[in-house]
Each structure stands twice: as C-alpha cells, then as structure tokens.
C-alpha positions as CSV (number, residue, x, y, z in Angstrom):
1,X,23.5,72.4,48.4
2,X,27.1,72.1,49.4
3,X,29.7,70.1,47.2
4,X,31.7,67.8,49.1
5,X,35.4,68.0,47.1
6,X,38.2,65.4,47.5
7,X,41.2,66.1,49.8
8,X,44.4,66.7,47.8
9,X,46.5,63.9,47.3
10,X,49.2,65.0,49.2
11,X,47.3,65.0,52.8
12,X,45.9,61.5,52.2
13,X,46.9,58.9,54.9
14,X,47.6,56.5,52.7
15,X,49.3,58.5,50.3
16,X,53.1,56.9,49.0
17,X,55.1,59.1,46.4
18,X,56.0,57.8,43.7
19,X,59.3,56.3,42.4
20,X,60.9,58.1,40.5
21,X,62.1,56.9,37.7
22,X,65.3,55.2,37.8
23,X,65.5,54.8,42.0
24,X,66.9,51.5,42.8
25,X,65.0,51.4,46.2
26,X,63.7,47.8,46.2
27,X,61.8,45.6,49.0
28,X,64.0,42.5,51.0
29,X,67.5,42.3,52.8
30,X,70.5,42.5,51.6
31,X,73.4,39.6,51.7
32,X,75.2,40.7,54.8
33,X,71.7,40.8,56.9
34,X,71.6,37.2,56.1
35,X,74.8,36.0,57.1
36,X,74.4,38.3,60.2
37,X,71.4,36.6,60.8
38,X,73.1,33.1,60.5
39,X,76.0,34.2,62.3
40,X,73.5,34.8,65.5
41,X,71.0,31.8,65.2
42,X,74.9,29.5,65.4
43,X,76.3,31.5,68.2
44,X,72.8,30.8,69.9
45,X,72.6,26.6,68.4
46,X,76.1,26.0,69.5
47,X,75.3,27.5,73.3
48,X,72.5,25.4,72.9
49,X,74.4,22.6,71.9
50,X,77.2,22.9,74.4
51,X,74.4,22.3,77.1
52,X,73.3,19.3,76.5
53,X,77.2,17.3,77.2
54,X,77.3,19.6,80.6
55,X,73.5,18.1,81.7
56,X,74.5,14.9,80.6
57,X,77.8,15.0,83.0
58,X,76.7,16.5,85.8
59,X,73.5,14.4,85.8
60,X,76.3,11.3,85.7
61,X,77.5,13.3,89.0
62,X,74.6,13.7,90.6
63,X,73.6,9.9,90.6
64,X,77.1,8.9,91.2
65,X,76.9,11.0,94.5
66,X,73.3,9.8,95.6
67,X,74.6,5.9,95.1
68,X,77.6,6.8,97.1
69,X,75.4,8.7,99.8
70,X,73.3,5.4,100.1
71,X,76.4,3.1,100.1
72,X,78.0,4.7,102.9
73,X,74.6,4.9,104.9
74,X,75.2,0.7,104.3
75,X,78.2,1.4,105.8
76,X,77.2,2.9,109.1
77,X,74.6,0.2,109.5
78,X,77.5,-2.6,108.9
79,X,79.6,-1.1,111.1
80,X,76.6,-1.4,114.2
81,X,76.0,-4.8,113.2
82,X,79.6,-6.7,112.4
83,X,82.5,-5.8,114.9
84,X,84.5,-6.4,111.8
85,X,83.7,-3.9,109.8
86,X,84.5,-1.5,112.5
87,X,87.6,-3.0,113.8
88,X,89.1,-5.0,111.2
89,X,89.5,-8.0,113.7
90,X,86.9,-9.9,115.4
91,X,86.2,-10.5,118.9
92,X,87.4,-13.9,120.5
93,X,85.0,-16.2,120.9
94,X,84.7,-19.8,122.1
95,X,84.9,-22.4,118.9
96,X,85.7,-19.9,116.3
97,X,87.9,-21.4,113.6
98,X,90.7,-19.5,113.1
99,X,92.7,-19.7,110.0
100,X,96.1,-18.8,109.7
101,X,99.0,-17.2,107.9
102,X,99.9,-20.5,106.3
103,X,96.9,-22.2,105.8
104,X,95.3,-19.2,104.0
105,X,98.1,-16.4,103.4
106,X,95.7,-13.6,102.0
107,X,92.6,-13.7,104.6
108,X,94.1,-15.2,108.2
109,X,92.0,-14.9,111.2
110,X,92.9,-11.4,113.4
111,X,91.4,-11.3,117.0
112,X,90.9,-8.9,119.6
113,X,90.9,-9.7,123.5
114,X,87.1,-10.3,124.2
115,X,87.1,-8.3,128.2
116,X,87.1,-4.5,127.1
117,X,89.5,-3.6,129.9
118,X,92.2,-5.8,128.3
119,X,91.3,-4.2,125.0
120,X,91.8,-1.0,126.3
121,X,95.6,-2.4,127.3
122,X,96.5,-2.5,123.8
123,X,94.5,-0.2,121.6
124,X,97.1,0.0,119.1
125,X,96.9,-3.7,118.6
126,X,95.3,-6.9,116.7
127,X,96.4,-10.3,117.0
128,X,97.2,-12.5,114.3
129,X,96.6,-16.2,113.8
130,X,99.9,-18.1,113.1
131,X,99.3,-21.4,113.7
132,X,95.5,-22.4,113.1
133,X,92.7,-24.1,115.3
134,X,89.4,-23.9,116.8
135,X,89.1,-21.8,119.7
136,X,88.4,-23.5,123.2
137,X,87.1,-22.1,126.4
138,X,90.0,-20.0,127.6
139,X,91.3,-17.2,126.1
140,X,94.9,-16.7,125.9
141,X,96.8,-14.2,127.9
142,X,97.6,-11.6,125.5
143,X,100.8,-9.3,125.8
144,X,102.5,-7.1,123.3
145,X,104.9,-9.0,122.1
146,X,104.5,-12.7,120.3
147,X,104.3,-15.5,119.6
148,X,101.7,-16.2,122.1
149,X,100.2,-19.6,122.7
150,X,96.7,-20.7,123.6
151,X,95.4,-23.8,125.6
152,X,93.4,-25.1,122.4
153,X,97.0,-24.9,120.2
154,X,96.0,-22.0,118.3
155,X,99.2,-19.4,118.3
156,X,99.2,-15.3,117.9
157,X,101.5,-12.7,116.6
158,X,100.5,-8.7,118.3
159,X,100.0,-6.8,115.0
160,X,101.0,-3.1,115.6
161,X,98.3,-0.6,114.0
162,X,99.6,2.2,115.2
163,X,99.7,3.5,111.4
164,X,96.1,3.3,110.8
165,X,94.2,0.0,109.2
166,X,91.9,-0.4,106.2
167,X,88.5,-2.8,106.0
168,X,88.8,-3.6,102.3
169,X,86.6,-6.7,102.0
170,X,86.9,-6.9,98.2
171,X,90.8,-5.6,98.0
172,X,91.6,-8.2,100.7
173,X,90.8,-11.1,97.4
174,X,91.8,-9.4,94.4
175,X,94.6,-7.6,95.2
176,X,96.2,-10.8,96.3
177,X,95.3,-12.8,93.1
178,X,97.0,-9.2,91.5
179,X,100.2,-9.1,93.0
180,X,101.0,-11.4,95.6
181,X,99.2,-13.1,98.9
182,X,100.8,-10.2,101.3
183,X,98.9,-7.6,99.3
184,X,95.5,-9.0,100.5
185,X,96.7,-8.7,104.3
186,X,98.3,-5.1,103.7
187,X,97.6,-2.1,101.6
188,X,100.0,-0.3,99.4
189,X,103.0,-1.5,97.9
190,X,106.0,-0.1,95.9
191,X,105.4,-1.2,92.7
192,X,106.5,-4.7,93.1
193,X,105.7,-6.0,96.5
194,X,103.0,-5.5,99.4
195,X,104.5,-3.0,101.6
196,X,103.8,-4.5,105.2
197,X,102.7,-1.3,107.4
198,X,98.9,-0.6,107.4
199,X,97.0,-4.3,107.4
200,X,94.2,-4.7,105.4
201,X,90.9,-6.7,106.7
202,X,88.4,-8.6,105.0
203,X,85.5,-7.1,107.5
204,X,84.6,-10.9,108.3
205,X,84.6,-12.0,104.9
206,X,85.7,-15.6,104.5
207,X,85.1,-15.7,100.4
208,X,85.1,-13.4,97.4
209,X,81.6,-14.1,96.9
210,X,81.0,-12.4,101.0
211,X,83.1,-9.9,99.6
212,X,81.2,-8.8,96.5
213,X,78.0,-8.7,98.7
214,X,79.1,-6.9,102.2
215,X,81.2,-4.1,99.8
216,X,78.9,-3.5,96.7
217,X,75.5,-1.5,96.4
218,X,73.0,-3.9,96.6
219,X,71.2,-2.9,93.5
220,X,73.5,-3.2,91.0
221,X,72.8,-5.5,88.6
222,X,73.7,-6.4,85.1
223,X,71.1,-7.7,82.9
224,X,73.6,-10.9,80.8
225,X,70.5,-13.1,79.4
226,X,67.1,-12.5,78.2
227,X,64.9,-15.9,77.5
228,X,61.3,-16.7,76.5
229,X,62.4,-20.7,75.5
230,X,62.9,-22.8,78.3
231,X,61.2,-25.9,80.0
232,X,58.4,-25.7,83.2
233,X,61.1,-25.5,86.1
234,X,61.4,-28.9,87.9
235,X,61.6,-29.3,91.4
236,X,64.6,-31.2,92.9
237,X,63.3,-32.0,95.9
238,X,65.7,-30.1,98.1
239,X,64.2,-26.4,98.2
240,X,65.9,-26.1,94.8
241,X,63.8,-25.8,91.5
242,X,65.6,-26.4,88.0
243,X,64.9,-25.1,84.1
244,X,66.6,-26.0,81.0
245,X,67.1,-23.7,78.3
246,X,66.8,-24.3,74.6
247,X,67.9,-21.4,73.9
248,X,71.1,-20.9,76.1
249,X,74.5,-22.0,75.9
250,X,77.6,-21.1,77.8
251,X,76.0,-20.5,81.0
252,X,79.2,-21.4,83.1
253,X,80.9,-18.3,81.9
254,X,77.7,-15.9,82.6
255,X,77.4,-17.5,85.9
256,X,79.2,-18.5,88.9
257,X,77.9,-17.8,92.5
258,X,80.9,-18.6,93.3
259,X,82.4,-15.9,92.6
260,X,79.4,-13.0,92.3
261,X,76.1,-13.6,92.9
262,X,73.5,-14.3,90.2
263,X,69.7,-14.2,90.0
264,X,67.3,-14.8,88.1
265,X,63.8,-12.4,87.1
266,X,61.1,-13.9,86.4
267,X,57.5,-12.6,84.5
268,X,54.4,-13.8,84.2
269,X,52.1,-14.4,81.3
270,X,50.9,-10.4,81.5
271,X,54.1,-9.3,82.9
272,X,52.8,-7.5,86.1
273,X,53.8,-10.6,88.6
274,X,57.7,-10.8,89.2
275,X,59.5,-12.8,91.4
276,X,63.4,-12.6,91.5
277,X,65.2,-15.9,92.6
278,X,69.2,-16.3,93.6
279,X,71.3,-19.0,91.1
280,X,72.1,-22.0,93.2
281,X,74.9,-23.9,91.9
282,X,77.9,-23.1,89.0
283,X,76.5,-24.7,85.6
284,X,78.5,-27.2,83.9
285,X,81.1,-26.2,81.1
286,X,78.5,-27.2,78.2
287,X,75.1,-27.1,80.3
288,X,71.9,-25.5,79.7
289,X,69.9,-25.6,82.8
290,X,70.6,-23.5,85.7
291,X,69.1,-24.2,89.5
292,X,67.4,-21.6,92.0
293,X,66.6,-21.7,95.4
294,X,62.5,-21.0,96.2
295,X,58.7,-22.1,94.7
296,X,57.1,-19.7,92.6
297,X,53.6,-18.9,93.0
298,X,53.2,-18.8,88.8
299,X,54.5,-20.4,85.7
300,X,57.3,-17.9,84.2
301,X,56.8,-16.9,80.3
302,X,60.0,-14.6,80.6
303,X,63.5,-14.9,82.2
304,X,66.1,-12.5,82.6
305,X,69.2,-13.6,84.1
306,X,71.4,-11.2,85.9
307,X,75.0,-11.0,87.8
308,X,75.8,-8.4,90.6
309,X,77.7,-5.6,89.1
310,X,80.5,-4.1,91.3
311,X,79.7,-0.9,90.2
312,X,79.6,1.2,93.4
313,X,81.9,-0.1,96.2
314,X,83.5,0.8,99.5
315,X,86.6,0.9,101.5
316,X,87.2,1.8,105.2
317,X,90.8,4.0,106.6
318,X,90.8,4.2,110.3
319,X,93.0,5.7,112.1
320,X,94.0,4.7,115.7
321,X,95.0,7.4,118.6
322,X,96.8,6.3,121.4
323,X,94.0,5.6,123.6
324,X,92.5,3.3,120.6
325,X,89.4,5.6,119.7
326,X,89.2,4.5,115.8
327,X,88.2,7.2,114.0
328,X,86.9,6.4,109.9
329,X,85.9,7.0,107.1
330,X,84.2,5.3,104.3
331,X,85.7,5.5,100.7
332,X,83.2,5.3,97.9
333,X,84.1,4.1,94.4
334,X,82.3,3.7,91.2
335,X,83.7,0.5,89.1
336,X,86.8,0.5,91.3
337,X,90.0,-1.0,89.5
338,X,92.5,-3.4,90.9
339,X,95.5,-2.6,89.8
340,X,99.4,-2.4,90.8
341,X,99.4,1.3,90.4
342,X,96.4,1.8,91.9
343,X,97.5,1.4,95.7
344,X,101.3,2.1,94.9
345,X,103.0,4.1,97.3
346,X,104.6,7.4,96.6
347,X,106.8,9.9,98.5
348,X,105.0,12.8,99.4
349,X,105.9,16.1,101.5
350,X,102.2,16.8,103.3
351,X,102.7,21.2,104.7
352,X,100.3,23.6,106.4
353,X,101.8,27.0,106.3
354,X,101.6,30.3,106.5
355,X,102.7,32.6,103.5
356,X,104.5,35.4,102.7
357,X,101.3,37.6,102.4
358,X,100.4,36.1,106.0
359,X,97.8,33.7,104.4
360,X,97.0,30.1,105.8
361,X,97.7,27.6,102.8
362,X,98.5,23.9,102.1
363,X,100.5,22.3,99.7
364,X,101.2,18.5,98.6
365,X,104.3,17.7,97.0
366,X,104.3,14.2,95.4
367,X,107.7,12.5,94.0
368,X,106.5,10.0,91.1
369,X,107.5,8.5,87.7
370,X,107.0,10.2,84.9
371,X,106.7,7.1,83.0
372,X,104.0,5.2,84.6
373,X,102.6,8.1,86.9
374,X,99.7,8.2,89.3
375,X,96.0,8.3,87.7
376,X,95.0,11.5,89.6
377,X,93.3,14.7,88.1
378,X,91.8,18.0,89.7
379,X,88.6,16.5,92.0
380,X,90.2,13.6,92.7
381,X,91.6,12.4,96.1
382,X,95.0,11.6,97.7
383,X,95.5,9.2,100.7
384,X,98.2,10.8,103.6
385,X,99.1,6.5,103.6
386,X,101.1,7.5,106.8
387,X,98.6,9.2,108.8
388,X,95.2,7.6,106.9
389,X,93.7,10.9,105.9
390,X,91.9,11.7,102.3
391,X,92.3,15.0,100.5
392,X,90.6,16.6,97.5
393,X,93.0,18.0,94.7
394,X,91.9,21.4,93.9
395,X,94.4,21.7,91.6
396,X,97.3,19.9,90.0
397,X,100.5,20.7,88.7
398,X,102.8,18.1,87.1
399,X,106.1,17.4,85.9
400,X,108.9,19.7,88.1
401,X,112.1,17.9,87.5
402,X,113.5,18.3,91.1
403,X,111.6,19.0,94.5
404,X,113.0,22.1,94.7
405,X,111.4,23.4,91.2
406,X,107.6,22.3,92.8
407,X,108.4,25.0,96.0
408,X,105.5,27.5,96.3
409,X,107.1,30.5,95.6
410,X,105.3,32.2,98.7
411,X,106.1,29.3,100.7
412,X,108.4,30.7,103.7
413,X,111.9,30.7,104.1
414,X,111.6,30.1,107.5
415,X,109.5,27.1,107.3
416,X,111.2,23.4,106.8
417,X,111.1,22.4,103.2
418,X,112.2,18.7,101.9
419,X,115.8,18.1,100.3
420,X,114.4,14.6,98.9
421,X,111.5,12.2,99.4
422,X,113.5,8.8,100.4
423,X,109.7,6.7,99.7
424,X,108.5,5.8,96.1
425,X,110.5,6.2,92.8
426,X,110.8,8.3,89.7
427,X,112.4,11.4,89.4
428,X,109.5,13.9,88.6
429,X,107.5,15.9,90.7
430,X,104.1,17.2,91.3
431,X,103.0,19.9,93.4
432,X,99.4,19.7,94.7
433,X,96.6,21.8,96.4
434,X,93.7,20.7,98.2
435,X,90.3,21.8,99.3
436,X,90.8,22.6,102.7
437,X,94.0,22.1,104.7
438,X,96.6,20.0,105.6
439,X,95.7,18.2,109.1
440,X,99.3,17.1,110.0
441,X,102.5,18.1,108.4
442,X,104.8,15.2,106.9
443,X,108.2,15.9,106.5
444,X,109.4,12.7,104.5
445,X,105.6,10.7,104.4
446,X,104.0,8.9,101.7
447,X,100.9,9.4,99.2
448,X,98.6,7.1,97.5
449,X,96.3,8.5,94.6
450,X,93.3,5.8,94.1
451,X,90.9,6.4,90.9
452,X,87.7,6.4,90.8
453,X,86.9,7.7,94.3
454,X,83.5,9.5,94.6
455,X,83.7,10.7,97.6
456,X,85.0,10.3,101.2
457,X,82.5,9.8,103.9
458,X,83.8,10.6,107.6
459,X,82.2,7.9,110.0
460,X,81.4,8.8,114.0
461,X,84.5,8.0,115.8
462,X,84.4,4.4,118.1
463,X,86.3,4.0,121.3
464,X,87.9,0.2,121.6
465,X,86.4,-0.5,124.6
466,X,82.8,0.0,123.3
467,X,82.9,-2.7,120.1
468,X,80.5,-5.5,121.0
C-alpha cells in the first residue's frame, strides 16, 4: 500500500514566507496616497460643481430665446392684422378722431393717404395731425410739403421717414413720462433732449394700458395676492361681479387696470376647476373689494390675484427705401428698461473693409463717455440709428483715448478712416466687432446700444402700396 506524503511547503499554493524578524512591511496606504486621493476626488467635485451654474445659465438662455421666438411670431400676426404695427401710421378713414400735437404731445394721430397709388407718391412719408378733429368724407389732397388743411378742419404736417421709423407701443408712454413729451414721438436722444429724426409710433395704441397688452407676451404674469378669506362674490347687475376681502388691504397699489392689466384665478373646492377673470375697475385708496367682469359656474374657495408682468417685450425698426418697401425687424427684450441712457445717441464710425492680409472684416468704432458709458457687453447688440440696422458684438474693446488709438491695426491705409465723430459726447472710445458684416459704411453716423435685447428678428419686407 502506497503512502501518500505531503508536498513541501515551499510548492504549496497558498504558501506566504514568513516575516522576518524585524521587516517593517505593514498592510494600508501611506499619507501621500491619501491626499492624492483627495486631491483627485476635488479636481473631479469642483468640475462637477462648475456645471451646475453653466446649466443653470444657459437653461436661463434657452427659455429666454423660446419666449422671444413666440413673441415675435405675435409679431408677424400683428403686423397682418393692424396696419399700424406695420406702418407706424394708420390709414385714413371716414370719422376717425384724430388727436394732435397739442392736444396730446406724446401719442398724436399719423395718417397715410387711404388710395395706394397716392401712397406710392410719397413712400418716404407720414402725415401728422396738428390741429385735431374728426375726419369727414373727403380726404385731403396730400403733397409733400405742409401744413395741409382738410374740409372737416383737421390740419397735417408731411413727416419725412426717410431715416427709418420705430413701432414702440410701450416706449411711445414711458419714455415721455422719462424725459420729455417729444421722446414718445421720436427715438433717441442726446442725453438731455429727444433728438427729432426717426419718429416713434404707438402701433395704434391710444393708452398705456393698449400698450402693455399689444407689446408684452401674453403669459406673463406675476402672482401679487394669495386669499382663502373673502365674501360670496356679489353680482352688480351690470356683467360685473364683486368680492370683499377680509384679509386684503392696499389693493389700489397691487392693482390698476389702468395702467396694466390684472386678473384674478380662481379655484374650486377640490382645486381641479379654474376660471381666470380680468379686474374691472381701480380699487379705492383704503378698499378691500375688487370687481370682475363674467359669472362663474362655481363658488371660489381660493383666489390668486395677479398683474401682467412686462417681462418679454418688443420693438419694431423699419427701414424705408425709396420706393417705400418697409423692410423690419422685431426687437425682443426681456424686462426692458426705460431709461435716459438707454436710447441715447452716440457717434459711431460703421466700416466693411478689406485688410492687409486680403481678408473681408468689419469694425464699429463708438465715441462715448467714459463716465456714464453705454450698457453693452460681448452678445449684446448695437443699433446703426442712421440706417436702422442691428448688430451682434462679438467682441468689445473699451476705453482708447482718441479715435485714432481704436484703428485696426490691419485696417488699410488706403481706405477712409474718421478724424472725429461730430454726434454724441465724451471723449473715450470703443472699438467693436460684430458677428457678420457691416451692411453699409458710415463715415460720421450714430450708434445706439439698448440692454437687454434677446434677439433681433428680421420680418418679410412690405411694399407701401400693399398695407390694407
């Protein structure tokens, strides 16, 4: 019988030498593994990290751009459905009331000969109300040059807009409570007065409270008051329906149709029924009750009352070729501001050149002050005010102390370049490129830089004598 002996230590699988005394092998890592480690897990939180503010703003520019993609599709549709939009200036029309200069100095009445063949006779023209009246049967002969008087009383002034024109229902009433009457009939100014050049329409607005709702995104809405305390609405007999609120003071400063339009959102008991209902009426100074025009088909447990945000708005720049074709586009804004600075006027060389290398390229060259200066930034926009064309800024650089330090160095020698800017003020200069190219040169022209432009919208082109 054969003896089965164990294999030798030293060819077991499993077999681990001993230490030998005194080794200072031991198991774990060492310090610097650790702080390696850490060192890698940060780089990899803090690229993490870093992610999150870039999601958040380009989310904020993604929604910004879909609003403003809507608003202008608002646009177009206005512009099929009021000749005002479109044209600034209404069509005459038998018992229109026309308002003028006088009577209301920041929104006077601008027509436009109703027979398109004596459109087409002045397509770089509107005409102005100066002496007010309600429009009979026959139209006046129009000409070129004023003051031309109707049968019904109601006198005209030709306004030349051979420099372009701008539909600015909301700028037409708050730029003129910001600077002066003149600034809601024209657009730009110098600082301290309405420069009278490019006139500014209301797009057939007669109030501020048109305004707000022909230039604003319909769905923008500010939530002000939240109530669950209130009476059974009361019905006043006239269409109208009224609650009080026990819980509600102050309503005259949340609300003023007036001036922006209100609503109020109303739930039922399980909160799946909701009927929305416009604010009839500004509330007295210490009242509680507001009034709303419509029945409801349920008795509200909730009410939410809510004001019309200006939040994304709109602007139209037209500019007029000889044979009056307008051609447009829509400005988009996102909480638009309506300040001095923010239409002011500045002197601007506007060149598309060729360079040294034999490259097409484009430059802006702005004069400006260098106390008080423009609120523009790389992806913002700049108006050509003379010629009513938009540009992107692809980049911006500020701050040359003459207008011969912002010269491209590869601009050509050849090629005209500015000795001074005679429109705007300041003595600093910036020198600015743009996505794209320069359209027309300007030698000695003018720039404005409006914040908080989105984007700029190009509209299909309209010939004068097809407005209806």
């Amino acid at each position: 019988m054969k003896t089965l002996l164990p294999l030798p230590r030293s060819t077991r699988t499993n077999y681990r030498p001993n230490k030998t005394h005194g080794s200072n092998a031991r198991a774990g890592v060492t310090l610097s593994e650790v702080l390696i480690s850490l060192m890698i897990m940060g780089i990899g939180i803090v690229g993490l990290a870093s992610l999150f503010p870039i999601s958040v703003l380009k989310s904020v520019a993604a929604t910004n751009m879909t609003n403003s993609a809507i608003l202008s599709y608002n646009v177009r549709g206005m512009r099929n459905a009021l000749s005002q939009v479109n044209t600034g200036a209404a069509l005459w029309q038998p018992g229109l009331t026309a308002t003028s200069i006088t009577d209301n100095p920041a929104r006077p009445t601008f027509i436009l000969p109703s027979n398109p063949i004596t459109r087409s006779q002045f397509p770089r023209l509107v005409f102005g109300c100066s002496t007010s009246g309600v429009l009979g049967n026959t139209e006046p002969v129009w000409a070129s040059t004023g003051p031309i008087t109707a049968a019904d009383g109601t006198i005209w002034q030709p306004v030349s807009i051979t420099n372009g024109y701008v539909v600015d229902p909301l700028g037409s009433f708050r730029m003129a409570d910001v600077l002066a009457p003149n600034a809601g009939r024209f657009f730009g100014n110098d600082g301290t007065n309405a420069l009278t050049v490019v006139p500014r329409f209301t797009g057939g607005a007669t109030t501020l409270l048109q305004a707000s709702q022909i230039a604003t995104l319909p769905d923008s809405w500010l939530l002000q008051v939240e109530s669950v305390d209130f009476a059974a609405p009361v019905d006043n007999g006239d269409g109208t329906f009224t609650i009080t609120f026990a819980d509600q003071t102050g309503l005259s400063q949340i609300v003023n149709p007036a001036v922006t339009s209100s609503r109020m959102v109303m739930f039922d008991a399980d909160m799946r029924r909701v009927e929305v209902r416009p604010i009839s009426g500004t509330p007295a100074p210490t009242s509680t009750s507001l009034s709303f025009v419509g029945a409801l088909g349920f008795s509200p447990v909730k009410i939410r009352i809510e004001t019309q945000e200006l939040r994304y708005t709109w602007l139209t720049t037209t500019r007029v070729k000889a044979d009056g074709t307008r051609n447009s586009d829509a400005v988009v804004f996102f909480r638009r501001q309506f300040g001095i600075n923010d239409e002011r006027i500045q002197g601007a060389f506007f060149a598309s050149y060729v360079d040294t290398s034999g490259a097409a390229s484009s430059v802006i060259v702005v004069k400006y002050d260098e106390n008080d200066p423009p609120k523009w930034k790389k992806g913002g926009y700049i108006l050509d005010a003379g010629r009513m064309r938009w540009y992107r800024i692809s980049q911006l650089e500020e701050s040359f102390t003459s207008l011969a330090a912002a010269k491209p160095a590869e601009f050509p020698a050849a090629s005209f370049y500015p000795t001074g800017l005679s429109t705007g003020s300041g003595t600093s200069y910036a020198r600015i490129r743009i996505e794209g190219r320069v359209f027309e040169n300007a030698n000695d022209g003018s720039a404005v830089i409006m914040p908080n432009v989105v984007d700029v919208f190009p509209l299909n082109p309209v010939s004068i004598r097809d407005v209806q």
